[in-house]
ChimeraX commands (.cxc) that place a marker at each C-alpha (Angstrom):
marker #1 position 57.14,-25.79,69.99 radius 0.5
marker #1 position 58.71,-28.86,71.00 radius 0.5
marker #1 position 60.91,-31.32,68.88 radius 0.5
marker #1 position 58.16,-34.03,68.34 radius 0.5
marker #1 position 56.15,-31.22,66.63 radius 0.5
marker #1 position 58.92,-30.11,64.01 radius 0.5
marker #1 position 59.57,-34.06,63.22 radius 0.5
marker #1 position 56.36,-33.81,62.33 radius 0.5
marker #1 position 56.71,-31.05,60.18 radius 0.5
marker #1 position 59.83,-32.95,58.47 radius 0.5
marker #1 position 57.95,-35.72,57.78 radius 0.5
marker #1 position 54.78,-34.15,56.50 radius 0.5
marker #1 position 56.95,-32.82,54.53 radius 0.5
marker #1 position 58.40,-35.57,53.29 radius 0.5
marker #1 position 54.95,-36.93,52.64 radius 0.5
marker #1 position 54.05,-34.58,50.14 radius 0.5
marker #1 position 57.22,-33.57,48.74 radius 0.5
marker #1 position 57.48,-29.73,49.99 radius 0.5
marker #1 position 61.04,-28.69,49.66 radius 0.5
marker #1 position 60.03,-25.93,51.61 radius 0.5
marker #1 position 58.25,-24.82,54.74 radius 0.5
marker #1 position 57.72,-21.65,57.11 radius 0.5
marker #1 position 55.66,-22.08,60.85 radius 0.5
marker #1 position 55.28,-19.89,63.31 radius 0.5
marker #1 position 53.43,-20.82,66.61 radius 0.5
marker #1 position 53.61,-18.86,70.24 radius 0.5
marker #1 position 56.44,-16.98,69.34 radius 0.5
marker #1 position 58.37,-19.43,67.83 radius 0.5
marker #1 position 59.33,-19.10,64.24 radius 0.5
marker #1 position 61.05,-22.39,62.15 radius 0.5
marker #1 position 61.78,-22.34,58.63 radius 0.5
marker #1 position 62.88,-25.28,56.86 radius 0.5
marker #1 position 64.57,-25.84,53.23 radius 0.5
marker #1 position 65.10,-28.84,51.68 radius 0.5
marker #1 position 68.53,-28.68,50.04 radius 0.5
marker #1 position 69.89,-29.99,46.64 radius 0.5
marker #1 position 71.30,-33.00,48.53 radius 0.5
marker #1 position 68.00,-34.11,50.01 radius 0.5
marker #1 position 69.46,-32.44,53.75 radius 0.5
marker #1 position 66.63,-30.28,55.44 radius 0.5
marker #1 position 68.14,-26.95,56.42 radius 0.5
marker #1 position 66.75,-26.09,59.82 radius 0.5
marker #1 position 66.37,-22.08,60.69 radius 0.5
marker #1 position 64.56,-21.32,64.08 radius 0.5
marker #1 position 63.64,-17.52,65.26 radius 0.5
marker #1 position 62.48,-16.95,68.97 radius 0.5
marker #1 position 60.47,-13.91,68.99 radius 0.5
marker #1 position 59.50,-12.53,71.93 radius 0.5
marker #1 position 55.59,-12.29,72.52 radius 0.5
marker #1 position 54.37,-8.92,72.57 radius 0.5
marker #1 position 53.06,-7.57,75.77 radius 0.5
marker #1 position 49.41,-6.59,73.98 radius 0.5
marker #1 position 49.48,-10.72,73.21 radius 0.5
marker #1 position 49.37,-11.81,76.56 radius 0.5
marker #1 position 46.17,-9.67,77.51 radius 0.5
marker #1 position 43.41,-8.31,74.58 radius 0.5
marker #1 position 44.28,-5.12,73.60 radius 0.5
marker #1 position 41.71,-2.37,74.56 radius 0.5
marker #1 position 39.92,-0.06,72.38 radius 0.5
marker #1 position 39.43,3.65,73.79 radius 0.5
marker #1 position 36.84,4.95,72.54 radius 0.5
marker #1 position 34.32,3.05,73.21 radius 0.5
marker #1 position 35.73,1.07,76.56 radius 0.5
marker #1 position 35.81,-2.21,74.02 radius 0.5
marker #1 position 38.30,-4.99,74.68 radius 0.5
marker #1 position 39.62,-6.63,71.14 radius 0.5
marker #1 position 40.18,-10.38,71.73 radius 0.5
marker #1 position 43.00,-11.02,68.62 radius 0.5
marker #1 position 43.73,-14.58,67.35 radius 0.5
marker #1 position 46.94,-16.07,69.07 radius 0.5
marker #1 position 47.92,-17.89,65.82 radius 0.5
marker #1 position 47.34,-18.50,61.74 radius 0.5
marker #1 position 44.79,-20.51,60.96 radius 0.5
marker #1 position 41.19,-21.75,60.58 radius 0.5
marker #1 position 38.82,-19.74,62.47 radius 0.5
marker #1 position 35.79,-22.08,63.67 radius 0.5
marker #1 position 32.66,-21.07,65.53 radius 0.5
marker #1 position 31.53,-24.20,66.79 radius 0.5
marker #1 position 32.91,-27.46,68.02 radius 0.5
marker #1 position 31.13,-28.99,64.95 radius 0.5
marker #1 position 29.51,-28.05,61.83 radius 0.5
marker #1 position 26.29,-29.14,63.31 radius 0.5
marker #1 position 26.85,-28.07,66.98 radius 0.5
marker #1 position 25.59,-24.71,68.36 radius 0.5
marker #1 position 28.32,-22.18,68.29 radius 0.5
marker #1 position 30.56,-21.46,71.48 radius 0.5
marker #1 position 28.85,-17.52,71.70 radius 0.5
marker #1 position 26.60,-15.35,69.82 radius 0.5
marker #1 position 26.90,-11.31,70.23 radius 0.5
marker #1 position 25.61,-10.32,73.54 radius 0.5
marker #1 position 26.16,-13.33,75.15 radius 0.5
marker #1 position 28.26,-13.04,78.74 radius 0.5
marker #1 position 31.56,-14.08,78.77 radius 0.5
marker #1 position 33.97,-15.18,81.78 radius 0.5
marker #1 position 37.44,-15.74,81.74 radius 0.5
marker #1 position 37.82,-19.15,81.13 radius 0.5
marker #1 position 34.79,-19.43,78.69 radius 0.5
marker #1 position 35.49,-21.38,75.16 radius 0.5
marker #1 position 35.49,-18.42,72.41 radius 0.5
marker #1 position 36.01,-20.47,69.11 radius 0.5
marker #1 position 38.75,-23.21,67.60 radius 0.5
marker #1 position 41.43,-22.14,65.55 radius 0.5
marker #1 position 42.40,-25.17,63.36 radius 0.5
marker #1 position 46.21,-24.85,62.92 radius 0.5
marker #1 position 47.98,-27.96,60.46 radius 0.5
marker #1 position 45.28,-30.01,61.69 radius 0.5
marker #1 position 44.92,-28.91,65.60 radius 0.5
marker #1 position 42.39,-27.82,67.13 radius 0.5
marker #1 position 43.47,-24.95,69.35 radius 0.5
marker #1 position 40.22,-23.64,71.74 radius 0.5
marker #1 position 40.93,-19.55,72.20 radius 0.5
marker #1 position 39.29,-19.13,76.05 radius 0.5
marker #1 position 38.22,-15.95,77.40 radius 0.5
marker #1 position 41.09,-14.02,79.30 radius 0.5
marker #1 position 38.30,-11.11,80.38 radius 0.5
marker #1 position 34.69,-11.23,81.59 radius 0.5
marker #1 position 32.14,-9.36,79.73 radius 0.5
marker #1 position 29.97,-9.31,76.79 radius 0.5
marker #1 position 30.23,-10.14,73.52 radius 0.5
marker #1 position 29.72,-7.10,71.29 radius 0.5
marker #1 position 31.12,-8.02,68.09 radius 0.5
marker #1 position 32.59,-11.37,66.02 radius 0.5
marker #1 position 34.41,-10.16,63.17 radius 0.5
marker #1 position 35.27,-13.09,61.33 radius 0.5
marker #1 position 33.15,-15.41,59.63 radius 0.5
marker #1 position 33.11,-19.62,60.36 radius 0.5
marker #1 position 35.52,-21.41,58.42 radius 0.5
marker #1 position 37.04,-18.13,57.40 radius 0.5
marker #1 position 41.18,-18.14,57.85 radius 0.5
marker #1 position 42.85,-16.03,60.07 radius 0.5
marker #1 position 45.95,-14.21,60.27 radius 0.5
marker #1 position 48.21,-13.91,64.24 radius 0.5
marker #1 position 47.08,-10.69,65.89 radius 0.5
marker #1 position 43.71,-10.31,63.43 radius 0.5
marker #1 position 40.66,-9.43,66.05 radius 0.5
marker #1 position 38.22,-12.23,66.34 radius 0.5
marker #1 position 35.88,-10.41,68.90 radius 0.5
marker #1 position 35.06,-7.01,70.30 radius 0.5
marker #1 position 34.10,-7.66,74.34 radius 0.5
marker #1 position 32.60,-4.66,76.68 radius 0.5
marker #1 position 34.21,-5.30,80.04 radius 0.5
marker #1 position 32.10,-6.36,82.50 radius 0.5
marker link #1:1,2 radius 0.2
marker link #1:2,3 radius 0.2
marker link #1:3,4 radius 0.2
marker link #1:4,5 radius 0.2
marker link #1:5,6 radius 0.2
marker link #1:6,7 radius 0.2
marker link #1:7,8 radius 0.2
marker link #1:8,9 radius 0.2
marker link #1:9,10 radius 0.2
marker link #1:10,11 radius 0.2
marker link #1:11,12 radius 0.2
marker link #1:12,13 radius 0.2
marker link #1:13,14 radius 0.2
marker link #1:14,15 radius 0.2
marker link #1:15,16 radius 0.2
marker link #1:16,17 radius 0.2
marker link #1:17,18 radius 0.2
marker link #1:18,19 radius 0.2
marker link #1:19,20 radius 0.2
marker link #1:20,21 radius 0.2
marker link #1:21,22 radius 0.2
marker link #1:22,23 radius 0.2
marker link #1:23,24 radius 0.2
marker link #1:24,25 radius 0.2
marker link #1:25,26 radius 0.2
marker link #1:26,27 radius 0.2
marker link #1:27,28 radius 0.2
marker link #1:28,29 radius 0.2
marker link #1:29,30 radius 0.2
marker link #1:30,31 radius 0.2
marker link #1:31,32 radius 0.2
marker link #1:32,33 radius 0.2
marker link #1:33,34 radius 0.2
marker link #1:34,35 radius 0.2
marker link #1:35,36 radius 0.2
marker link #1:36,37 radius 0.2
marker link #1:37,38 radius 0.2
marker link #1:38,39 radius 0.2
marker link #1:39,40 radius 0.2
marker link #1:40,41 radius 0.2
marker link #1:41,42 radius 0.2
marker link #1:42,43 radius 0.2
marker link #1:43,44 radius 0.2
marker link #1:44,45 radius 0.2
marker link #1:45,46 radius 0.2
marker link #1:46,47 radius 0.2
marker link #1:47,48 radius 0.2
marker link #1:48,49 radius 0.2
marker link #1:49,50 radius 0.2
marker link #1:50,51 radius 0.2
marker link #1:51,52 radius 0.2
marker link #1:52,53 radius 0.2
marker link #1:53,54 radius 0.2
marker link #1:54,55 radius 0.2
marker link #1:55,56 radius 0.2
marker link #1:56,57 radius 0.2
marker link #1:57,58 radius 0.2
marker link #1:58,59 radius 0.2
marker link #1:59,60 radius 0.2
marker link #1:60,61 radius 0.2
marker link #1:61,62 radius 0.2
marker link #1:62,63 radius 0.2
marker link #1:63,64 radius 0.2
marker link #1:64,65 radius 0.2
marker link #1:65,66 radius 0.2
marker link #1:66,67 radius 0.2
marker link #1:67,68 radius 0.2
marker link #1:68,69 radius 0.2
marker link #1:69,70 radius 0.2
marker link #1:70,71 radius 0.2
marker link #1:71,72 radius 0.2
marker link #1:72,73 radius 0.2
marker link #1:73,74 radius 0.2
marker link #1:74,75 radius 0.2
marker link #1:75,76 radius 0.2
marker link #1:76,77 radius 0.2
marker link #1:77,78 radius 0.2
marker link #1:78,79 radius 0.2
marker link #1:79,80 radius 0.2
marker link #1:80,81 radius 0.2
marker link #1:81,82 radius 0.2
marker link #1:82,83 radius 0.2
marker link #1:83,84 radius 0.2
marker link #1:84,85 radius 0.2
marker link #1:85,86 radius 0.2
marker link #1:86,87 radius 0.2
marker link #1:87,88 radius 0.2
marker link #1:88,89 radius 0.2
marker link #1:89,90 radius 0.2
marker link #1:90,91 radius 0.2
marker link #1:91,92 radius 0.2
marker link #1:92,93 radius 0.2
marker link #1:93,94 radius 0.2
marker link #1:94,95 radius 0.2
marker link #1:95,96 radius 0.2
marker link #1:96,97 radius 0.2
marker link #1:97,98 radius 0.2
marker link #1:98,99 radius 0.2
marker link #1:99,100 radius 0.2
marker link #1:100,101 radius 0.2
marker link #1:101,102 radius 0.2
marker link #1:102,103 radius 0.2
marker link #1:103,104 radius 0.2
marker link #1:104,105 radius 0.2
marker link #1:105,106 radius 0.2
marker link #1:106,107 radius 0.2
marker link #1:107,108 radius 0.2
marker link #1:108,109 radius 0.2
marker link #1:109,110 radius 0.2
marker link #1:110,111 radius 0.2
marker link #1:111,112 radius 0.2
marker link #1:112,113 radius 0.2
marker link #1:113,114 radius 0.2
marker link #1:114,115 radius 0.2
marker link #1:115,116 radius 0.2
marker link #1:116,117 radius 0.2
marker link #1:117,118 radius 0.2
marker link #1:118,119 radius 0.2
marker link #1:119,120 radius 0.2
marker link #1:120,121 radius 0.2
marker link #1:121,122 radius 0.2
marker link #1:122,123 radius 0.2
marker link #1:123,124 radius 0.2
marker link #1:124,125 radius 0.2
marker link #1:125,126 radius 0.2
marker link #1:126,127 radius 0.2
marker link #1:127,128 radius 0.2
marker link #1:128,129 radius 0.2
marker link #1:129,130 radius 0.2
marker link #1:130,131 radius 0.2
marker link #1:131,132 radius 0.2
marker link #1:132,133 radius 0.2
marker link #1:133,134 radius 0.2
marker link #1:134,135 radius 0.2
marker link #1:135,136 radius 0.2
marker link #1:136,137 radius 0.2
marker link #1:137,138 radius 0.2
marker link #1:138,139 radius 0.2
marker link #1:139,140 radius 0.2
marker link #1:140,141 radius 0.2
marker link #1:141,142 radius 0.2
view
């Protein structure tokens, strides 16, 4: 997160009169308080990523990749409300490939394939919010 980001975040605050406000995004977590005096406090956290982050965690039993949402948000099949959505179950997947958008304080983050396989399950509904680490997608390897 860089500092043009958390200006931002001061000024949306601002905006709309929050006198407080928590974020976190890739590991980095900010918390800010507006004091009595008008001063924002600013607290930041670096958290490590977890090592099942970087890569989708794998499920045992049945040889089934989970592909987990990198951060809170919006959860969003399709580039559009009227466009096609990015995959359906049992579609092919390779790395690279566009999974959904997760619409974080109004960004659109694309979540891209880090495997190659197919799609055996979406778990989460269009439009539906989603939490960091929730499973968006069950994959068989390929």
């Amino acid at each position: 997160m860089n500092i043009k980001k958390i200006e931002e975040v001061i000024l949306l605050m601002e905006k709309h009169g929050l006198t407080e406000i928590a974020i976190e995004e890739e590991g980095v977590k900010i918390h800010l308080k507006k004091g009595a005096s008008n001063v924002i406090e600013k607290e930041f956290q670096i958290v490590p990523p977890a090592k099942e982050t970087s890569a989708p965690a794998k499920k045992e039993e049945r040889n089934l990749v989970e592909i987990k949402a990198p951060m809170v948000g919006t959860f969003y099949r399709s580039p559009a409300p009227d466009a096609k959505s990015f995959v359906e179950t049992g579609n092919m997947i390779k790395d690279g490939d566009i999974l959904c958008i997760i619409e974080a304080m109004k960004l659109m983050n694309e979540i891209k394939s880090e495997i190659k396989g197919k799609i055996v399950d979406i778990l989460v509904e269009n439009g539906e919010p989603v939490e960091f680490g929730q499973v968006l997608f069950l994959v068989e390897p390929a």
